[in-house]
C-alpha positions as CSV (number, residue, x, y, z in Angstrom):
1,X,21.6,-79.7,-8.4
2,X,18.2,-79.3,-9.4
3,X,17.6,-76.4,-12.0
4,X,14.3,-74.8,-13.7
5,X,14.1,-73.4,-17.1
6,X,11.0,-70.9,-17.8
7,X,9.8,-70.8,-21.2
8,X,10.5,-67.5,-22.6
9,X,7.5,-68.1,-24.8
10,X,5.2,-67.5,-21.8
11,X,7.5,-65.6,-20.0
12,X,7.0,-62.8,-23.0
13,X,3.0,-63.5,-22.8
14,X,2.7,-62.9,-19.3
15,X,5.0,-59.4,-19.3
16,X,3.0,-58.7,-22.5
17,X,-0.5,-59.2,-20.7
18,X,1.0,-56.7,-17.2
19,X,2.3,-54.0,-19.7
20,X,-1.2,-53.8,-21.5
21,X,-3.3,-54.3,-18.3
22,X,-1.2,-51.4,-16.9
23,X,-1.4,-49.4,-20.0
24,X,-5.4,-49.5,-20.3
25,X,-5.5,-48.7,-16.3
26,X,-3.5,-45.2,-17.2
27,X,-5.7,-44.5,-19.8
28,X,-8.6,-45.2,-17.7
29,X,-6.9,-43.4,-15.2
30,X,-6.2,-40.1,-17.5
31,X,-9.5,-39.8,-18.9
32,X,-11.0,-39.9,-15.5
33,X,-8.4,-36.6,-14.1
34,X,-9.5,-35.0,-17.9
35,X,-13.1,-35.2,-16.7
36,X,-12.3,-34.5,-13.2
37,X,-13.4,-30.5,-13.3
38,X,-11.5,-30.0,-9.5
39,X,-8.3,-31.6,-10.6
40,X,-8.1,-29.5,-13.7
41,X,-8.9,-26.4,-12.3
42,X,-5.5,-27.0,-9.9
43,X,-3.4,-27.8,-12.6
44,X,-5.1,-24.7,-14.8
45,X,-4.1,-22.6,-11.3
46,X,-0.2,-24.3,-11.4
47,X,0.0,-22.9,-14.8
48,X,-1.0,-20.0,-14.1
49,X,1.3,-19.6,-11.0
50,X,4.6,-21.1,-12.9
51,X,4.1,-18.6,-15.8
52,X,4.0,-15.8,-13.0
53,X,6.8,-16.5,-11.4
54,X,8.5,-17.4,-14.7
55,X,7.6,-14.3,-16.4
56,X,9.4,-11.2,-16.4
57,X,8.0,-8.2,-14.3
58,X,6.2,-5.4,-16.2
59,X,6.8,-2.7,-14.2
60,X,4.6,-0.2,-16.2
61,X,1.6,-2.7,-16.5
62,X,1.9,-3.7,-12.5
63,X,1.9,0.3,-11.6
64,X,-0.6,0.7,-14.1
65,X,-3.5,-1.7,-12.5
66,X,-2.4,-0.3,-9.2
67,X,-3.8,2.9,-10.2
68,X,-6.5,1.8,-12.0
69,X,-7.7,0.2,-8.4
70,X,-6.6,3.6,-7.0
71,X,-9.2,5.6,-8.4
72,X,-12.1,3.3,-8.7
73,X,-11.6,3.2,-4.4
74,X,-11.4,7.0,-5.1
75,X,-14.9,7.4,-7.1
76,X,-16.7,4.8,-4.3
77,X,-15.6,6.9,-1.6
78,X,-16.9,9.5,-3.0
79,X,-20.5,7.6,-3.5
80,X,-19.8,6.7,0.1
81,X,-19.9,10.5,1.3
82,X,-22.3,11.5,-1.0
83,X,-24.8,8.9,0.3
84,X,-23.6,10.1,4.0
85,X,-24.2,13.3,3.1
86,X,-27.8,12.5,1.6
87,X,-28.8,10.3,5.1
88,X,-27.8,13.1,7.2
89,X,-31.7,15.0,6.7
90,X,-33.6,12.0,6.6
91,X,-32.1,10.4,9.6
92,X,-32.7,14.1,11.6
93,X,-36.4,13.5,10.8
94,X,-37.1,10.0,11.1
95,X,-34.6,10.0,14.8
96,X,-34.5,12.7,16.2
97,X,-37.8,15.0,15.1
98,X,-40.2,12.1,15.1
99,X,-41.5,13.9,11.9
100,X,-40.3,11.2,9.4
101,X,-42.6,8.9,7.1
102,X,-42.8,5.3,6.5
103,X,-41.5,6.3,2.6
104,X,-38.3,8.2,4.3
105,X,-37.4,5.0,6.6
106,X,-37.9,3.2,3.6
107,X,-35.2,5.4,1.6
108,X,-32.7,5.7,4.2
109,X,-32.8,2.3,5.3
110,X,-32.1,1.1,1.0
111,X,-29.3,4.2,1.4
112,X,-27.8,2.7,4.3
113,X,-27.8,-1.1,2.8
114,X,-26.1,0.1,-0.7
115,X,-23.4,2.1,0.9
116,X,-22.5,-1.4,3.5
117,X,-22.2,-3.5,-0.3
118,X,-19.9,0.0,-1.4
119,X,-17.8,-0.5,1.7
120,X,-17.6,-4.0,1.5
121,X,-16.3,-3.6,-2.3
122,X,-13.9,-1.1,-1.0
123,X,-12.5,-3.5,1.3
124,X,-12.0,-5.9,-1.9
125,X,-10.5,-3.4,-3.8
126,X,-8.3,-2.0,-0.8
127,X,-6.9,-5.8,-0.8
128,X,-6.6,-6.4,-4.2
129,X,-4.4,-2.9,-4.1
130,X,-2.3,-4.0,-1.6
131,X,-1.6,-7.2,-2.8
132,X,-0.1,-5.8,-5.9
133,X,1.6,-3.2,-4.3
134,X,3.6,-6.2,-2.2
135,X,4.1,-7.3,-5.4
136,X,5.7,-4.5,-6.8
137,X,7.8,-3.3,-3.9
138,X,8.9,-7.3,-3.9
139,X,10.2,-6.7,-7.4
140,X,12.2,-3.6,-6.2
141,X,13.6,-4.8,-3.0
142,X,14.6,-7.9,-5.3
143,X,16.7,-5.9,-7.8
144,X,18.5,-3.5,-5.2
145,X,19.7,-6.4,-3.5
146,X,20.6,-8.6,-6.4
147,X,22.5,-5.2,-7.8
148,X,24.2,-5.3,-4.6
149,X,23.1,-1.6,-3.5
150,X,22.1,-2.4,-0.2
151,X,22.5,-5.9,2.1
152,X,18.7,-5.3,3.5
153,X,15.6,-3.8,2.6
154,X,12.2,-4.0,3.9
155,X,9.6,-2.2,2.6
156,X,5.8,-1.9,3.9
157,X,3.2,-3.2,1.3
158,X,1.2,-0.2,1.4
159,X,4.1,2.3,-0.4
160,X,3.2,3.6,-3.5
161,X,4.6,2.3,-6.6
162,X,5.9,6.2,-7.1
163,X,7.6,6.0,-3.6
164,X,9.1,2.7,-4.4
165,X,10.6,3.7,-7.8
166,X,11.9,6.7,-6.6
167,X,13.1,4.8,-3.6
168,X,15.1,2.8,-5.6
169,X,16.6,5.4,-7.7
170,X,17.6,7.4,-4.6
171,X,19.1,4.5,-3.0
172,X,21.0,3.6,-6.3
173,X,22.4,6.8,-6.6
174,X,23.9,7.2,-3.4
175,X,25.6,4.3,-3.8
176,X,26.9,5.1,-6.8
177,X,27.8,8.3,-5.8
178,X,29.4,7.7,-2.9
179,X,30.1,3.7,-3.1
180,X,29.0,3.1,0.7
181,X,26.0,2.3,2.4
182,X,24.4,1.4,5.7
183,X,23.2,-1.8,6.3
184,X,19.5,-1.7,5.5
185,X,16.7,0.4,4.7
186,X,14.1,-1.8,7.2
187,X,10.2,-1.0,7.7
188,X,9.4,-0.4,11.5
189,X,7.3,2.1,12.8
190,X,8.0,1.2,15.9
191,X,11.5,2.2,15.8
192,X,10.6,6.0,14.5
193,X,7.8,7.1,16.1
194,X,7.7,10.9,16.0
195,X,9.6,10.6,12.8
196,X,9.4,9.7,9.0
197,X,13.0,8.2,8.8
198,X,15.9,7.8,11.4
199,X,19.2,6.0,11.1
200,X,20.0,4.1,13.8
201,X,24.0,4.5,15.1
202,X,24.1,1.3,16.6
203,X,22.6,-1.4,14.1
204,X,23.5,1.1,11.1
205,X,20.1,0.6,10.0
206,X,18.1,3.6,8.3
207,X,14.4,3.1,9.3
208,X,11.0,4.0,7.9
209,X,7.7,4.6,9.3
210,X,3.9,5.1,7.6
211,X,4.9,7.8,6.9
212,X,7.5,7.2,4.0
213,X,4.8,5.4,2.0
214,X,3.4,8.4,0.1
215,X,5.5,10.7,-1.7
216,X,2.7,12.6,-3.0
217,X,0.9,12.9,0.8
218,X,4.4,14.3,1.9
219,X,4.6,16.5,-0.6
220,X,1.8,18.4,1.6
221,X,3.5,17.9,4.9
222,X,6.5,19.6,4.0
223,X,4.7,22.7,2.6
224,X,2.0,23.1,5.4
225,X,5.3,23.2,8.0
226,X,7.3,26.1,5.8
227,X,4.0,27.9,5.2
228,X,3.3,27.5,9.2
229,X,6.9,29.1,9.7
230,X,6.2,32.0,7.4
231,X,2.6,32.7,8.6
232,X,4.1,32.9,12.2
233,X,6.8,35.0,11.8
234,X,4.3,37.3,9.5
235,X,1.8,37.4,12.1
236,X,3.7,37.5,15.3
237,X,6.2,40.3,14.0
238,X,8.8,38.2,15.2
239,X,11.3,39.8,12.5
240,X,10.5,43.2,13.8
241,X,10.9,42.1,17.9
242,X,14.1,40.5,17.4
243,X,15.9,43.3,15.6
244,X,14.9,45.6,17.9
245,X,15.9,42.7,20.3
246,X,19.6,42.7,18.9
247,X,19.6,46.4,18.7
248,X,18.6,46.6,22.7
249,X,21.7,44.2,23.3
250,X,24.1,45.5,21.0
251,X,23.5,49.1,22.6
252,X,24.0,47.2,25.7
253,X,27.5,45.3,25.0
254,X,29.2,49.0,23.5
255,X,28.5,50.4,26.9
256,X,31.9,49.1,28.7
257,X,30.7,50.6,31.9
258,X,27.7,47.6,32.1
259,X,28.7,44.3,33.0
260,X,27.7,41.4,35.4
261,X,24.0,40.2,34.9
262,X,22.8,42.7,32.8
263,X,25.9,42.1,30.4
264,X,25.6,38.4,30.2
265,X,21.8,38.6,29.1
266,X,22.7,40.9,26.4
267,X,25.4,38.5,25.2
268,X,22.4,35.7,24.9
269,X,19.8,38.0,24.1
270,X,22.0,39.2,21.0
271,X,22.8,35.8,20.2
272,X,19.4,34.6,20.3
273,X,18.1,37.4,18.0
274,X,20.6,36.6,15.1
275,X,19.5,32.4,15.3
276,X,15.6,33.6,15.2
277,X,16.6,36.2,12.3
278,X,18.9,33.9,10.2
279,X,16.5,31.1,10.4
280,X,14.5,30.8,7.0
281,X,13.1,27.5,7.0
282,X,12.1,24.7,9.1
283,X,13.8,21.9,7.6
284,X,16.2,21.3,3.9
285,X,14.1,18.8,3.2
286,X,11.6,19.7,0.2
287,X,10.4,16.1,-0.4
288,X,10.7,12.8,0.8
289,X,13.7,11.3,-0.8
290,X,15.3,14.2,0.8
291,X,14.2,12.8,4.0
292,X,15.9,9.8,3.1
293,X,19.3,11.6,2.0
294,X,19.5,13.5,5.2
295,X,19.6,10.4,7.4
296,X,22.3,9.1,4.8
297,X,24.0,11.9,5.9
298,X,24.0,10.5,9.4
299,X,25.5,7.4,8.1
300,X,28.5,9.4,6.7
301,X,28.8,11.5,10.1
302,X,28.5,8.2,12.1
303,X,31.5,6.0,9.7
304,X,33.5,9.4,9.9
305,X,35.0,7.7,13.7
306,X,35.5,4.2,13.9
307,X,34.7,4.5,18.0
308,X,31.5,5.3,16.8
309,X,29.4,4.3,20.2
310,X,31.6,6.4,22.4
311,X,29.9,10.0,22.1
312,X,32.9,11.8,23.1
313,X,34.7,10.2,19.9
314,X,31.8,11.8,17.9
315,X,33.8,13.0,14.8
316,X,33.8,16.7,14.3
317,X,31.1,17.4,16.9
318,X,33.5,19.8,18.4
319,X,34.0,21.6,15.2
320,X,30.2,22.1,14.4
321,X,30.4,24.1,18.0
322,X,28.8,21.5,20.1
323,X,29.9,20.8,23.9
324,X,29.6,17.8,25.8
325,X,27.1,18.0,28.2
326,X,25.8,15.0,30.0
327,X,27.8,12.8,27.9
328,X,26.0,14.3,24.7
329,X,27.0,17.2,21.9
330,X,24.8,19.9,22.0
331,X,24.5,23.7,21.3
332,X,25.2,26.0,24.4
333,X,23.8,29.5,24.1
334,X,25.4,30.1,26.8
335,X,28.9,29.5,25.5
336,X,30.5,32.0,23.3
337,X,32.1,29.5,20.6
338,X,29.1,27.0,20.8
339,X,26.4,30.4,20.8
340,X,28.7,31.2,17.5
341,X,28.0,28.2,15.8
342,X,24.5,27.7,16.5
343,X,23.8,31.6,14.7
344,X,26.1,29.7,11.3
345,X,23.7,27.0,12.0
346,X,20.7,28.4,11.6
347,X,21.6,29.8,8.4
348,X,21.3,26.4,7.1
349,X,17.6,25.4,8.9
350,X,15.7,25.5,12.0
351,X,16.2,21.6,12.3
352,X,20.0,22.1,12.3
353,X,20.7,24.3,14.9
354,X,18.4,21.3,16.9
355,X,21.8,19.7,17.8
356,X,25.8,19.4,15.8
357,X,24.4,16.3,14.5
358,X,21.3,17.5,12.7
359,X,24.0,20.5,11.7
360,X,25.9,17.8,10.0
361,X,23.1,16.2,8.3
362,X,20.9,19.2,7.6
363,X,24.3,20.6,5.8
364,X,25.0,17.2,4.2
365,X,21.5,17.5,2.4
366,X,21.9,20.9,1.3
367,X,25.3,20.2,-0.3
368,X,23.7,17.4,-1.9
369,X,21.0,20.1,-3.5
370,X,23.5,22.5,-4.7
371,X,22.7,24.8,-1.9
372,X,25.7,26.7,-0.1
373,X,26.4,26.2,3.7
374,X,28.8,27.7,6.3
375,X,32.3,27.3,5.4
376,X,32.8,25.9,8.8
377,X,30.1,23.0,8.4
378,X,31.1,22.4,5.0
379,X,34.9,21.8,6.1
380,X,33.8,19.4,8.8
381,X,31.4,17.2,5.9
382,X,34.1,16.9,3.6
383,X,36.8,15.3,5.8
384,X,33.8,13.1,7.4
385,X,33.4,12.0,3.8
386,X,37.3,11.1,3.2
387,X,37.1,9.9,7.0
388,X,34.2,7.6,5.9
389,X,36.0,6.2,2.6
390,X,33.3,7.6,0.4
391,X,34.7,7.1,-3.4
392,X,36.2,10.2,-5.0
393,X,33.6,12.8,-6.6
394,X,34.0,14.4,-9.9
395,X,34.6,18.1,-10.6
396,X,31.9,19.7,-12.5
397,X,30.8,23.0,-13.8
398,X,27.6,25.6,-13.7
399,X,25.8,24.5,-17.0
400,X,25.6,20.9,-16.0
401,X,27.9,18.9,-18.1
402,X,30.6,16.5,-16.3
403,X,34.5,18.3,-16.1
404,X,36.2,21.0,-14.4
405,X,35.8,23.8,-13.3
406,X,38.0,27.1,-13.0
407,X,37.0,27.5,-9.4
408,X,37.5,23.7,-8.9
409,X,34.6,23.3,-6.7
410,X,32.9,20.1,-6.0
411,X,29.5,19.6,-8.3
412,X,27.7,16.7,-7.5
413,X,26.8,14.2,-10.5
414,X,24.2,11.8,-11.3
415,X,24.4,8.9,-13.9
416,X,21.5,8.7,-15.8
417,X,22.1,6.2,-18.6
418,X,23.1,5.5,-22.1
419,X,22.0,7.0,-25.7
420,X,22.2,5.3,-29.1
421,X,24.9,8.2,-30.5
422,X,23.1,7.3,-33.9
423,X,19.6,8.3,-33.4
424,X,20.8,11.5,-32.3
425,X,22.8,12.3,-35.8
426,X,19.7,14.2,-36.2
427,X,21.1,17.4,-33.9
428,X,25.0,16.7,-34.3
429,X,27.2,13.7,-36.1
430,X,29.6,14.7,-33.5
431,X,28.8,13.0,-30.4
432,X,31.7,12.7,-28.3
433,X,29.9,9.9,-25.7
434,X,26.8,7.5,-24.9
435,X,27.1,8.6,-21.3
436,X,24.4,10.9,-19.7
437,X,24.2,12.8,-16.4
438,X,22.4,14.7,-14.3
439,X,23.8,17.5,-11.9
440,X,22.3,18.9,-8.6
441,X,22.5,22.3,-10.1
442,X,19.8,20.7,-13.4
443,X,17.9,19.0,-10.2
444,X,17.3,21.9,-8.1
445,X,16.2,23.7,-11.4
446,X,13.4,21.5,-11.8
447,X,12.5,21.2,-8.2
448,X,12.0,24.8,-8.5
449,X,10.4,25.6,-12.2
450,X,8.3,22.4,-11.9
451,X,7.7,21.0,-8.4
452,X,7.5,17.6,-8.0
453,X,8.2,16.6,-11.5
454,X,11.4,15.1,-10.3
455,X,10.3,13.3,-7.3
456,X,8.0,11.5,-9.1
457,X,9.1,11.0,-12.5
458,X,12.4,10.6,-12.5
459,X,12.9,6.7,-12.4
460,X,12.4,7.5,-16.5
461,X,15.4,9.8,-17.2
462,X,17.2,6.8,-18.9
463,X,13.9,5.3,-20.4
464,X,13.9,8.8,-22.2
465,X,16.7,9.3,-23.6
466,X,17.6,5.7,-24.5
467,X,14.0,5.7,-26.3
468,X,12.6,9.4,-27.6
469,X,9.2,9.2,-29.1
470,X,10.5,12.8,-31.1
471,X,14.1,14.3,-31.2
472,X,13.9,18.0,-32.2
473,X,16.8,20.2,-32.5
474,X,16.3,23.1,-29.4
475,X,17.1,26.6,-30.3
476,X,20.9,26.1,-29.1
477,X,23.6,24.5,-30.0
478,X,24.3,20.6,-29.9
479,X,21.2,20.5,-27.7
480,X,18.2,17.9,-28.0
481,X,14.8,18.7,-27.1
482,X,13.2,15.0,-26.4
483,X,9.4,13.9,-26.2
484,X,8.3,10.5,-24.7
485,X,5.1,9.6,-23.8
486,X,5.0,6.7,-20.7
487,X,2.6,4.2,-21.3
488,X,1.5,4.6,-17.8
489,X,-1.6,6.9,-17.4
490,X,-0.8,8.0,-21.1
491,X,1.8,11.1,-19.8
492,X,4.0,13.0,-21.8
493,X,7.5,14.1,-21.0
494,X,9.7,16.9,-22.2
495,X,13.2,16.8,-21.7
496,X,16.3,18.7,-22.9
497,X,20.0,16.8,-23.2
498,X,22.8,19.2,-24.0
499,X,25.0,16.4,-25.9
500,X,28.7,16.8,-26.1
501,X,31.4,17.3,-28.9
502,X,34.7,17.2,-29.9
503,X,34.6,21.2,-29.1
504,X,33.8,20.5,-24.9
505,X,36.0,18.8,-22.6
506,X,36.7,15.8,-23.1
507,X,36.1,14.9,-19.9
508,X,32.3,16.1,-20.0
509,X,29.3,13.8,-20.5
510,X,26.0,14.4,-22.1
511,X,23.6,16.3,-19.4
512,X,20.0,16.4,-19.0
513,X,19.3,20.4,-18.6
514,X,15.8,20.3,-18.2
515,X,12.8,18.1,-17.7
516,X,8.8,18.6,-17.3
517,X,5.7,16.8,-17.3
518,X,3.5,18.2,-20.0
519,X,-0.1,18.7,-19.2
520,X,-2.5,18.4,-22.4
């Protein structure tokens, strides 16, 4: 057999000569991408796009420059109308009287070309703003899931960054309130549209419309439709024409002697009367998370019955005074018991006495706020609760710490966060626990001294006391008064934490008593 042996001498030289041949093409090859200005400017962009999505979220910073954009939009619309505004004479003269001059076409037509570049900056801006604001909802829809709150969540880019925190607070306190929760809080206007928020039976879906995307904007709503109850029943007298109403009827119904037609209208007449004159309100809801809570109640009413879908199986429908009618529950005036329970219903809202479900949800929501209800509707929320396997809620008591109380009614209780117990030393060394709360009683309180303080600020609670800029002792006992200034429009926050001690229960947890934004 015929065999070849290379010389490894040359065999070296030749690998030797292809390494360096291939090692000067490289360089060649480098130095040209280093001077290619295009091919650096992508890799300059892939930088920049791995150290974003690398990076951790700043929250503050993101909500920040959404804001900023905010209000420069804000000061060119303005511009925008002013230069409207300004066009309106000129644009009279030179079209319709025929009496302008060359110099006013000359103005209005520069007028007209300035505010099309402040529009068309507008439009930039409008984009940037929503581009971030994906980005920050993103961020939010990311942690609720990952915290396992929710199994779904949509949100429309153009919600606020205050909606979306206080979104996410709302929806993390529910669930760890109550430790269930529908499917999914989904985006689609098309599924509400007369509404702000409706929960779905079916899918088990709670769903939002344009509506839900400024908690500021529906902060107006709500008052212009309890001011436009209270102007109507001011001007129409309706308070005055329905006592005299029920007074008519009731004359009417102590006469034994009258019966038959005349009888029956006073029995609908009277009960009438008493729903106009017990209702007070249009709606519980005083803001939009509430919105939010009163379709949760829904959710509660709906897992109350596993045969959910069949109306008839509708758990305590029959309870809240409802009657089947057309395969649906619904108030009948006509009906003694059901005429009954619409007159307790009312009591609670307008909205409620709309229907036994609104009842249910309208008197879910006003638990929720610390507000009393019917006995009746109350009874029938409770066992929906235990019906629904809600987890079990802690007693509480009046001045808004965490324990019992003597009358051993239900007080509902927020976690807030934790305290370092050694930067507080300052007010008391004994500090029985990290843990703070919140109550609905504390809530309510600052709904009412300081409106929408809480709706909107909030999400910091635990930022707050975890992190005081000033502790200073308050003029009662084992009680903090806190400062904090949010590096987010450069606000300042006052709160008070009533701390607990060896003395209290020792089943009560540090509570926030009060909070406010303070205005410089």
């Amino acid at each position: 057999m015929f065999k070849w042996n290379r010389n490894n001498d040359a065999d070296n030289k030749i690998q030797n000569m292809e390494k360096q041949s291939i090692s000067v093409a490289r360089r060649k090859q480098a130095q040209s991408l280093r001077n290619d200005s295009k091919y650096q400017d992508t890799i300059r962009q892939r930088k920049e796009e791995w150290k974003k999505r690398h990076s951790e979220f700043d929250k503050a910073t993101a909500k920040t420059e959404i804001n900023n954009i905010k209000s420069q939009i804000a000061d060119m619309q303005k511009q925008i109308n002013a230069s409207l505004e300004k066009e309106k004479p000129l644009e009279k003269k030179v079209y319709i009287d025929g009496t302008g001059t060359d110099e006013d076409m000359r103005i209005l037509r520069q007028s007209a070309t300035e505010r099309k570049k402040m529009q068309e900056q507008v439009e930039v801006l409008n984009g940037d703003m929503l581009d971030k604001q994906e980005v920050y909802k993103n961020e939010a829809q990311n942690r609720l899931i990952k915290a396992g709150t929710i199994e779904e969540i949509k949100l429309s880019k153009k919600m606020t960054p205050d909606t979306v925190d206080v979104l996410e607070d709302t929806l993390t306190k529910l669930k760890d309130k109550y430790g269930i929760m529908p499917k999914g809080v989904v985006y689609n206007p098309s599924k509400v549209p007369d509404a702000t928020v409706t929960y779905n039976w079916l899918d088990d879906n709670i769903y939002i419309s344009n509506r839900f995307n400024d908690i500021n904007n529906y902060a107006d709503i709500v008052k212009k439709s309890e001011d436009s109850l209270i102007e109507y029943r001011e001007k129409s007298g309706i308070v005055k024409i329905q006592k005299e109403r029920l007074k008519n009827a009731e004359k009417i119904l102590s006469d034994k002697n009258i019966k038959g037609y005349e009888r029956e209208k006073a029995v609908i007449n009277k009960a009438e009367a008493e729903i106009e004159l017990n209702t007070q309100r249009m709606a519980v809801r005083e803001n939009l998370m509430d919105t939010l809570t009163h379709e949760y109640g829904h959710f509660i009413h709906r897992h109350a019955n596993a045969d959910y879908v069949q109306k008839s199986s509708v758990f305590g429908a029959k309870d809240l005074g409802g009657k089947l009618i057309n395969g649906d529950w619904k108030y009948d005036i006509n009906s003694y018991y059901s005429a009954n329970a619409k007159i307790e219903t009312a009591k609670i809202s307008k909205y409620a006495t709309e229907s036994p479900y609104e009842a249910f949800a309208e008197g879910f929501l006003a638990k929720e706020k610390g507000k009393e209800i019917p006995e009746s509707i109350e009874k029938v929320i409770k066992e929906a609760k235990v019906k629904a396997g809600v987890k079990n809620i802690a007693n509480g008591q009046k001045n808004g710490i965490l324990g019992s109380t003597k009358d051993e009614r239900i007080l509902d209780v927020h976690p807030i966060g934790k305290i370092n117990k050694e930067i507080y030393k300052c007010i008391t060394d004994d500090i029985l626990t990290d843990e703070v709360v919140i109550t609905n009683n504390q809530i309510q309180h600052i709904m009412d001294r300081h409106p929408n303080d809480y709706e909107r600020f909030s999400s910091y609670f635990g930022e707050i006391v975890k992190n005081p800029d000033y502790i200073i002792e308050a003029n009662k006992p084992n009680t903090a008064l806190l400062l904090k200034e949010i590096k987010e429009n450069d606000e300042i926050f006052k709160t008070v934490l009533r701390l607990v001690t060896s003395k209290d229960n020792p089943n009560y947890k540090n509570s926030i008593i009060t909070f406010m934004k303070i205005d410089e």
